[in-house]
C-alpha positions in Angstrom: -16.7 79.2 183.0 -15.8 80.4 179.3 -12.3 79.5 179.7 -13.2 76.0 180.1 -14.2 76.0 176.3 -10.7 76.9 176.3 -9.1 74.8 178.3 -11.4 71.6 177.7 -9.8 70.8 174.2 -6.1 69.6 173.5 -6.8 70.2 169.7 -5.3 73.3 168.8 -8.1 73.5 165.9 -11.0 72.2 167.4 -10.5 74.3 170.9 -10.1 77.1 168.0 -13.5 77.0 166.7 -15.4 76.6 169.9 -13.7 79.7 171.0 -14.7 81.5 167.9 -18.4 79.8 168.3 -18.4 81.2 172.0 -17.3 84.8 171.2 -20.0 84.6 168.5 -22.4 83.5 170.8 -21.6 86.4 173.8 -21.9 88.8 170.7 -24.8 87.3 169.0 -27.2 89.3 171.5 -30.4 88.4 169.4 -29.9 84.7 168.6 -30.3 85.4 164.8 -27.4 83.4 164.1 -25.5 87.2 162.5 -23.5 89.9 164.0 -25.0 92.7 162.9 -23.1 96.3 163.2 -23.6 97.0 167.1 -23.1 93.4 167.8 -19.7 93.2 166.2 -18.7 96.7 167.7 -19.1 94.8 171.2 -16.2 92.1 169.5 -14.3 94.8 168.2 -13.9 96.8 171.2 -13.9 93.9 173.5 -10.7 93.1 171.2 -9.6 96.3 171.5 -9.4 96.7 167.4 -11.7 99.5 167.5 -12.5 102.6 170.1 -13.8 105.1 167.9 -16.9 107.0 167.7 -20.4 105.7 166.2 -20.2 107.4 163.1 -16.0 106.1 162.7 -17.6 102.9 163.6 -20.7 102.6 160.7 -17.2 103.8 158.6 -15.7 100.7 159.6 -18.4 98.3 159.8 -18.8 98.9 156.2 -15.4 98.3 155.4 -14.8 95.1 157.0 -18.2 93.7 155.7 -16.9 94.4 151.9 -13.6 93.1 153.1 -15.5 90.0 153.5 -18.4 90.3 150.8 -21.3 90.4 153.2 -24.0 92.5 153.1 -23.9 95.1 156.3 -28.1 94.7 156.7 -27.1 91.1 157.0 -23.8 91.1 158.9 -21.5 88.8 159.7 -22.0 84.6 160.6 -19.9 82.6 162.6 -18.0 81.4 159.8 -17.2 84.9 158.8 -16.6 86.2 161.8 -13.9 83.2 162.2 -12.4 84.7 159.5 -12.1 87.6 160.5 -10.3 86.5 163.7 -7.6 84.2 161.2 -6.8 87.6 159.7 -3.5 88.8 159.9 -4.6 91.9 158.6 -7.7 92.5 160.3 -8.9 91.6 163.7 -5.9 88.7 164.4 -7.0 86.6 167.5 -4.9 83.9 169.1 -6.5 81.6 171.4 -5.3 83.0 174.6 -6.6 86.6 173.1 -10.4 85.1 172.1 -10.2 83.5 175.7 -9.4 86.8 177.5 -12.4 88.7 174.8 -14.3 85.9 175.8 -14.0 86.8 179.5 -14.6 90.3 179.0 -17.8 89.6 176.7 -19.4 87.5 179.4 -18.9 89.9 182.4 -20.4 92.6 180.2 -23.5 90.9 179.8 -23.2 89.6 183.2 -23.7 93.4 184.6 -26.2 94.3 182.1 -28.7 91.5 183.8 
């Protein structure tokens, strides 16, 4: 189950980046090892930071990839994308949240099968 990632590690930092590495991996629907922009909109309206339309959305793709100096035809690797969830003024994530995101990312994919 993906809470077990969760609930597995006593280690508040090491149970933090396998969280971050599973919610990469629910979003990373290619395997190319980046979220690209409709791969992160599935994070960001999984974490309920975004519910806009596609055209607000390519708005703020944009912005959060020159927030974190990446190149939007790239997008954004697990190591940015874990910054993005340490951000207190972005997309803020606790553990219990990127659990619960987590959940919802897996049963999305779950139907789509």
């Amino acid at each position: 189950s993906p809470l077990q990632v969760f609930q597995d590690d006593s280690a508040e930092g090491q149970s933090r980046s396998k969280l971050v590495s599973a919610v990469f991996c629910a979003c990373d629907h290619d395997s190319d090892g980046l979220l690209k922009s409709a791969e992160l909109r599935c994070f960001a309206e999984a974490a309920r930071w975004f519910d806009g339309s596609a055209s607000e959305w390519g708005q703020e793709y944009l912005e959060v990839c020159a927030e974190l100096q990446t190149d939007p035809a790239m997008g954004l690797d697990m190591e940015l994308l874990g910054k993005l969830v340490d951000d207190h003024v972005g997309c803020f994530c606790t553990n219990a949240q990127l659990g619960i995101i987590l959940c919802m990312l897996s049963s999305v994919q779950s139907n789509d099968d």
